[in-house]
N, CA, C and O atoms as a GROMACS GRO file, in nm:
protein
  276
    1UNK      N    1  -0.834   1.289  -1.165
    1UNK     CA    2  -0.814   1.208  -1.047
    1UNK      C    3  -0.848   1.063  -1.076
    1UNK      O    4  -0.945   1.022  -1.140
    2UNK      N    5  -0.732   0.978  -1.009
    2UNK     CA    6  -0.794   0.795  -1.039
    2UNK      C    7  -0.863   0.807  -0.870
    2UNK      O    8  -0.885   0.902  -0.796
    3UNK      N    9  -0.879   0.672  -0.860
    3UNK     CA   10  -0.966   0.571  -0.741
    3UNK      C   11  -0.857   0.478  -0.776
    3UNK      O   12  -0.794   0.463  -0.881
    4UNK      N   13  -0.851   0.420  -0.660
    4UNK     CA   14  -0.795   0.262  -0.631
    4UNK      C   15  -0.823   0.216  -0.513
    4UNK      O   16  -0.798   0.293  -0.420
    5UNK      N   17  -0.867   0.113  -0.487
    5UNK     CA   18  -0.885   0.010  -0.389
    5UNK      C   19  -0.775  -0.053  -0.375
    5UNK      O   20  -0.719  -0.123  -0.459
    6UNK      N   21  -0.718  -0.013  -0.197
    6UNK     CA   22  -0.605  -0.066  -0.156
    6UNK      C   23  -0.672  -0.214  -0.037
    6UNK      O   24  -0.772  -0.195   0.032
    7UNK      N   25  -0.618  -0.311  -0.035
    7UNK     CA   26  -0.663  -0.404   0.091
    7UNK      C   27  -0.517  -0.402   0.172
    7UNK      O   28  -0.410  -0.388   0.114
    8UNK      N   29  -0.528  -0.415   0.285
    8UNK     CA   30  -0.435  -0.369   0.415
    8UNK      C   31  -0.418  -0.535   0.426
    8UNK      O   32  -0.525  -0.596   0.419
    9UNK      N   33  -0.329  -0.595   0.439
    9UNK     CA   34  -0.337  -0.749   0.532
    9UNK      C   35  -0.311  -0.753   0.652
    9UNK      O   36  -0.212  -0.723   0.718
   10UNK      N   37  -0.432  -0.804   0.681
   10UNK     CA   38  -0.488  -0.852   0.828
   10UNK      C   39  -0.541  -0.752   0.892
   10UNK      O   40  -0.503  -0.640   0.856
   11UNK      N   41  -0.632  -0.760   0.994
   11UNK     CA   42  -0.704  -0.683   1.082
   11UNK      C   43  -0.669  -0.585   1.086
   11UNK      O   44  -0.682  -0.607   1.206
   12UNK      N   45  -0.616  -0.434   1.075
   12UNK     CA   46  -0.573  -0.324   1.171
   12UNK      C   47  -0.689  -0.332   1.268
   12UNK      O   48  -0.799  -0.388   1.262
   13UNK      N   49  -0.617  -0.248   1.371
   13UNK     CA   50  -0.729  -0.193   1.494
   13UNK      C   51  -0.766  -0.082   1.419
   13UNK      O   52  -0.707  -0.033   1.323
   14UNK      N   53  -0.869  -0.046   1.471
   14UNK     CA   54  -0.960   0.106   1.465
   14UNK      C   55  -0.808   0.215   1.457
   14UNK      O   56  -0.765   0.254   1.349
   15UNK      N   57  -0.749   0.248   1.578
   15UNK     CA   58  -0.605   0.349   1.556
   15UNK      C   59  -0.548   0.294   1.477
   15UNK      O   60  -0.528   0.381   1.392
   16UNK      N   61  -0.469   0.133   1.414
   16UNK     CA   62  -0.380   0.160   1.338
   16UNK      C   63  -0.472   0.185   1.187
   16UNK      O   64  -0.395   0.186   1.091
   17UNK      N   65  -0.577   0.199   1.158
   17UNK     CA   66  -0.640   0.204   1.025
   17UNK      C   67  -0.660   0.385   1.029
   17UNK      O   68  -0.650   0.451   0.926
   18UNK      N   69  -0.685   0.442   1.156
   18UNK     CA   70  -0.669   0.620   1.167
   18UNK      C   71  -0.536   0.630   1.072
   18UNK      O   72  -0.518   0.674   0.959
   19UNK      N   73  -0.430   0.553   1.195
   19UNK     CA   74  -0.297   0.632   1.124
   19UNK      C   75  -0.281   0.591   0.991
   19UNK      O   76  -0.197   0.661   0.934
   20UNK      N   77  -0.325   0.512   0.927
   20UNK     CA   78  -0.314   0.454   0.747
   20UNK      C   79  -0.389   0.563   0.708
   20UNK      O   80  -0.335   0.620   0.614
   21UNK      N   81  -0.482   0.610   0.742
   21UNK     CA   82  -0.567   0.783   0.661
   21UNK      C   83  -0.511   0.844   0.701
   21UNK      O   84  -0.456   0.905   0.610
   22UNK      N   85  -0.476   0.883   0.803
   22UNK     CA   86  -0.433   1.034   0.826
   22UNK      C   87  -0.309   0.986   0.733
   22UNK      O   88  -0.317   1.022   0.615
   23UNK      N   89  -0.216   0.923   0.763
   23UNK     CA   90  -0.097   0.919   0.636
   23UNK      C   91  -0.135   0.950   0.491
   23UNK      O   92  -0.084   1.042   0.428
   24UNK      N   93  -0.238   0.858   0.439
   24UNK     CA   94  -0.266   0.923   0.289
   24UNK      C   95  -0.328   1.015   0.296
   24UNK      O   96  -0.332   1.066   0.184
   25UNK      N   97  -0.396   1.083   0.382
   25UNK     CA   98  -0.455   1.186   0.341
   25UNK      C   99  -0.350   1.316   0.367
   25UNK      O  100  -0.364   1.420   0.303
   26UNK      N  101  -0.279   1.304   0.434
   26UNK     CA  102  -0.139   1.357   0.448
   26UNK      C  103  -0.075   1.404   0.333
   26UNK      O  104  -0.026   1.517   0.324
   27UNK      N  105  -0.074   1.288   0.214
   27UNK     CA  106   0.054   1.268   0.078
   27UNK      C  107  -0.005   1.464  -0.011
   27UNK      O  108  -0.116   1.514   0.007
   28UNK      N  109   0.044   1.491  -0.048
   28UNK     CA  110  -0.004   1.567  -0.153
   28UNK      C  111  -0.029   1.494  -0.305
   28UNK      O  112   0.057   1.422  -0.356
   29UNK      N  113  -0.143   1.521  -0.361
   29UNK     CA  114  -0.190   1.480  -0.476
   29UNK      C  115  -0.305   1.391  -0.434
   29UNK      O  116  -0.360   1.340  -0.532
   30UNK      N  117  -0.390   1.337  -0.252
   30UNK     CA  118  -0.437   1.295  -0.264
   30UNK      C  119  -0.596   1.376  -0.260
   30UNK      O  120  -0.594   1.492  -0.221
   31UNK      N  121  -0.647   1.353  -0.275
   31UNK     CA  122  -0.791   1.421  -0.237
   31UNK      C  123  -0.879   1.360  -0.175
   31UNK      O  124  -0.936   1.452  -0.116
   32UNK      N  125  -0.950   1.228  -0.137
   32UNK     CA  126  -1.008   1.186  -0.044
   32UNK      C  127  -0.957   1.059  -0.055
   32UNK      O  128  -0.893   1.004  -0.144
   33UNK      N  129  -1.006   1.016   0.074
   33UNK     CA  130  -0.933   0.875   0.123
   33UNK      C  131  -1.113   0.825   0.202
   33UNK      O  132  -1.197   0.901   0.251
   34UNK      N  133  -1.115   0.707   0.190
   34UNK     CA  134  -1.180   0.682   0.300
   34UNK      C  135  -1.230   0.539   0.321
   34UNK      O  136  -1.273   0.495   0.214
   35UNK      N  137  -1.238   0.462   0.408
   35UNK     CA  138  -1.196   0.335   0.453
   35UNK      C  139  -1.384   0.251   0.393
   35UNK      O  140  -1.496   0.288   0.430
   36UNK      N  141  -1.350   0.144   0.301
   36UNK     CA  142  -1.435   0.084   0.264
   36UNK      C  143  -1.470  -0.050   0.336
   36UNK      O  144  -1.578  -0.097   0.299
   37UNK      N  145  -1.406  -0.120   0.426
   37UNK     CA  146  -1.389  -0.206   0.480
   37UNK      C  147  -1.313  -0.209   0.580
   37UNK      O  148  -1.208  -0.144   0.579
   38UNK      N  149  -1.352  -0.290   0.693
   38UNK     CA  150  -1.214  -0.319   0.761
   38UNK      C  151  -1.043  -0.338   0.794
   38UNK      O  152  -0.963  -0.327   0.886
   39UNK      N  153  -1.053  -0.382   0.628
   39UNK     CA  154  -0.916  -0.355   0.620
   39UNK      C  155  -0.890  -0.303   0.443
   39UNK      O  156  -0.792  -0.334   0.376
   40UNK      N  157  -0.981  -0.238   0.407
   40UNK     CA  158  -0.955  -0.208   0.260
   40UNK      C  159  -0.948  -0.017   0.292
   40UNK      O  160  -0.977   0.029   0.403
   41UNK      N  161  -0.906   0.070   0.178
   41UNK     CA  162  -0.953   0.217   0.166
   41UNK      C  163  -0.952   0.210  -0.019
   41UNK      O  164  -0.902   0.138  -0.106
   42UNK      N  165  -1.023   0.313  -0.011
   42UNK     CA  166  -1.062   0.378  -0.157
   42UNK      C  167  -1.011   0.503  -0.163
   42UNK      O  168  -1.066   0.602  -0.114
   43UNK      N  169  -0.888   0.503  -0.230
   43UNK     CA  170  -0.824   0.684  -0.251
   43UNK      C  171  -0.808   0.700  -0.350
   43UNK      O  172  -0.743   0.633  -0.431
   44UNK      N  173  -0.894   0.841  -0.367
   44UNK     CA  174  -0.848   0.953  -0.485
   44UNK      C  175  -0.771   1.004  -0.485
   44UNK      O  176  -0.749   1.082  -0.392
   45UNK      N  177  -0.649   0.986  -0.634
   45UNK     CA  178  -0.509   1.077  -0.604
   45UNK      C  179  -0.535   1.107  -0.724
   45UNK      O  180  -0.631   1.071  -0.792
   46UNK      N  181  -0.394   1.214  -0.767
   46UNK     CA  182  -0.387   1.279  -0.914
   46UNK      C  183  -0.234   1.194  -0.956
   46UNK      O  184  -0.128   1.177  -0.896
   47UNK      N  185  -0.290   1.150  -1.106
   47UNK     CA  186  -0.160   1.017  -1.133
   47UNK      C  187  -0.060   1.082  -1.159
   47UNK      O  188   0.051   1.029  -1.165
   48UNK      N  189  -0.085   1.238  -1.183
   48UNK     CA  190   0.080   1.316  -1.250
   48UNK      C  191   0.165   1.350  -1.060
   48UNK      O  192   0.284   1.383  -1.054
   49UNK      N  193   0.099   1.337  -0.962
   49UNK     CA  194   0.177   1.340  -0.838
   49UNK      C  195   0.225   1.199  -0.797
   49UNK      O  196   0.341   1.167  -0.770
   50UNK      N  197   0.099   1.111  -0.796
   50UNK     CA  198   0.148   1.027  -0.703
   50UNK      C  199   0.126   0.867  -0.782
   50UNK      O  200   0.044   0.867  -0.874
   51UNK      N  201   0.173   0.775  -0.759
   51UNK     CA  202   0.144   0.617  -0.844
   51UNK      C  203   0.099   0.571  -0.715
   51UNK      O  204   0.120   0.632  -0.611
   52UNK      N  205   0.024   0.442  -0.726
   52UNK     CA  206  -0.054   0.352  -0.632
   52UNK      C  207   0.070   0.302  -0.569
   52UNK      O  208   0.056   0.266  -0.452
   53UNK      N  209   0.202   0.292  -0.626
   53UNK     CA  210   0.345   0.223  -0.516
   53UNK      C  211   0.339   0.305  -0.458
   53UNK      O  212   0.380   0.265  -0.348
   54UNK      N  213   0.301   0.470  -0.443
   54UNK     CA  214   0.365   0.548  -0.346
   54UNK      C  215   0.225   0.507  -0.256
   54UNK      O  216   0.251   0.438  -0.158
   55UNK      N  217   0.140   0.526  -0.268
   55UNK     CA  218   0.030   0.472  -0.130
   55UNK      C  219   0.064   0.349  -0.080
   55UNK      O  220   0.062   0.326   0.041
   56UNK      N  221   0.094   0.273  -0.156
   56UNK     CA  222   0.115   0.140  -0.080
   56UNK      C  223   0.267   0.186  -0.012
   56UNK      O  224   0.296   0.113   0.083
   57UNK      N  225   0.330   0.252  -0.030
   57UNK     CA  226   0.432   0.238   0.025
   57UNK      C  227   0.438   0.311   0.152
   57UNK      O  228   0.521   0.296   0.241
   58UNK      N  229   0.318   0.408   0.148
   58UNK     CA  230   0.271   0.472   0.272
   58UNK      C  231   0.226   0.384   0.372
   58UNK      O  232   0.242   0.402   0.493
   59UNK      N  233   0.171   0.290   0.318
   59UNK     CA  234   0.088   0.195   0.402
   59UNK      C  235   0.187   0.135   0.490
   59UNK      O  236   0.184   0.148   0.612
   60UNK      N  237   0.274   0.070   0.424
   60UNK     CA  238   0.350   0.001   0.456
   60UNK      C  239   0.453   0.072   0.599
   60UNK      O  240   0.482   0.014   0.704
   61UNK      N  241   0.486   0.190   0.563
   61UNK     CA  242   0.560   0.310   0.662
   61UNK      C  243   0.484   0.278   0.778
   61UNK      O  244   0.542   0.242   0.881
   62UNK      N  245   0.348   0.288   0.769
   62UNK     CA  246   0.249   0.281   0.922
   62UNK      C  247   0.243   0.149   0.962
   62UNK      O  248   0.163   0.112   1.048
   63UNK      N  249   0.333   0.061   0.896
   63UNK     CA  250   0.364  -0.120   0.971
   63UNK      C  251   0.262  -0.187   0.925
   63UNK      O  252   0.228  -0.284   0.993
   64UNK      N  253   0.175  -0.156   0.788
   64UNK     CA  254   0.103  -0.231   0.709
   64UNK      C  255   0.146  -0.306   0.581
   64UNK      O  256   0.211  -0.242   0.499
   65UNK      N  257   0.114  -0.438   0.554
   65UNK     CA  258   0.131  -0.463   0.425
   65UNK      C  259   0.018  -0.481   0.312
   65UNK      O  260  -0.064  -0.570   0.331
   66UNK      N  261   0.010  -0.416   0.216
   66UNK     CA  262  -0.100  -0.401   0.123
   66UNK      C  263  -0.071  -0.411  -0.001
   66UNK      O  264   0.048  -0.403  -0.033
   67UNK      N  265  -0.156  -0.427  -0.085
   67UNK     CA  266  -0.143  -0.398  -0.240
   67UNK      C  267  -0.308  -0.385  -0.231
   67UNK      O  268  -0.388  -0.372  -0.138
   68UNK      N  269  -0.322  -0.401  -0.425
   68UNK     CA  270  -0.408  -0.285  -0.480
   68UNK      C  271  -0.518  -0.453  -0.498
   68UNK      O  272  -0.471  -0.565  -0.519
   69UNK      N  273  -0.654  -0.420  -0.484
   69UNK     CA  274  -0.762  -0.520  -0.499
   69UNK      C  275  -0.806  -0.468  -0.642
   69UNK      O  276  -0.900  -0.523  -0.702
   0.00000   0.00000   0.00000
Protein backbone atom coordinates (compact mmCIF):
# COMPACT_ATOMS: atom_id res chain seq x y z
CA UNK A 1 0.00 0.00 0.00
CA UNK A 2 1.30 3.83 -0.84
CA UNK A 3 0.00 7.13 1.23
CA UNK A 4 -0.44 10.31 -0.60
CA UNK A 5 -1.41 13.61 0.51
CA UNK A 6 -4.08 15.06 -1.64
CA UNK A 7 -4.91 19.14 -0.97
CA UNK A 8 -8.62 19.94 -2.19
CA UNK A 9 -8.63 23.85 -3.42
CA UNK A 10 -10.41 26.01 -1.34
CA UNK A 11 -12.56 25.52 1.67
CA UNK A 12 -15.01 22.49 1.27
CA UNK A 13 -17.82 22.58 3.84
CA UNK A 14 -17.89 19.82 6.44
CA UNK A 15 -20.65 17.76 3.73
CA UNK A 16 -18.78 18.55 0.70
CA UNK A 17 -15.35 17.08 2.37
CA UNK A 18 -17.95 13.80 3.72
CA UNK A 19 -18.79 13.34 0.10
CA UNK A 20 -14.78 13.56 -1.06
CA UNK A 21 -14.37 10.31 1.64
CA UNK A 22 -17.13 8.56 1.23
CA UNK A 23 -16.11 8.73 -2.66
CA UNK A 24 -12.52 7.45 -2.00
CA UNK A 25 -13.30 5.31 0.36
CA UNK A 26 -15.84 3.99 -2.06
CA UNK A 27 -12.87 3.30 -5.05
CA UNK A 28 -11.69 -0.31 -4.64
CA UNK A 29 -7.95 -0.65 -3.90
CA UNK A 30 -8.40 1.99 -1.28
CA UNK A 31 -7.96 1.11 2.34
CA UNK A 32 -8.16 4.13 4.55
CA UNK A 33 -8.79 7.60 3.78
CA UNK A 34 -8.91 10.18 6.29
CA UNK A 35 -9.00 13.97 6.29
CA UNK A 36 -5.71 15.69 7.63
CA UNK A 37 -6.75 19.17 7.31
CA UNK A 38 -9.38 21.19 6.23
CA UNK A 39 -8.96 20.84 2.96
CA UNK A 40 -6.16 18.13 2.59
CA UNK A 41 -6.82 13.84 3.01
CA UNK A 42 -4.18 11.18 3.42
CA UNK A 43 -5.16 7.88 1.41
CA UNK A 44 -3.96 4.51 1.44
CA UNK A 45 -4.41 2.75 -1.89
CA UNK A 46 -2.77 -0.36 -3.57
CA UNK A 47 -0.63 1.11 -6.74
CA UNK A 48 -1.40 -2.22 -8.85
CA UNK A 49 -5.42 -0.91 -8.60
CA UNK A 50 -5.44 2.51 -8.47
CA UNK A 51 -2.75 5.75 -9.50
CA UNK A 52 -3.08 9.10 -7.47
CA UNK A 53 -4.92 10.54 -11.14
CA UNK A 54 -7.61 8.18 -10.34
CA UNK A 55 -8.19 9.87 -6.70
CA UNK A 56 -7.75 13.08 -7.92
CA UNK A 57 -10.01 12.42 -10.47
CA UNK A 58 -12.50 11.28 -7.88
CA UNK A 59 -12.11 14.43 -6.25
CA UNK A 60 -12.74 16.30 -8.90
CA UNK A 61 -16.29 14.12 -9.82
CA UNK A 62 -17.51 15.54 -6.21
CA UNK A 63 -16.91 19.37 -7.82
CA UNK A 64 -13.39 19.52 -6.25
CA UNK A 65 -10.16 20.57 -7.68
CA UNK A 66 -6.98 18.96 -6.21
CA UNK A 67 -3.66 17.56 -6.79
CA UNK A 68 -1.09 15.74 -4.74
CA UNK A 69 1.01 18.02 -1.83
Amino acid sequence: MNRVLIGIRGEPTPEGMERVLAALRGLEGVGEVQATGPAQVLVEYDPQTLTVMDLIRTIREEGFLAGML
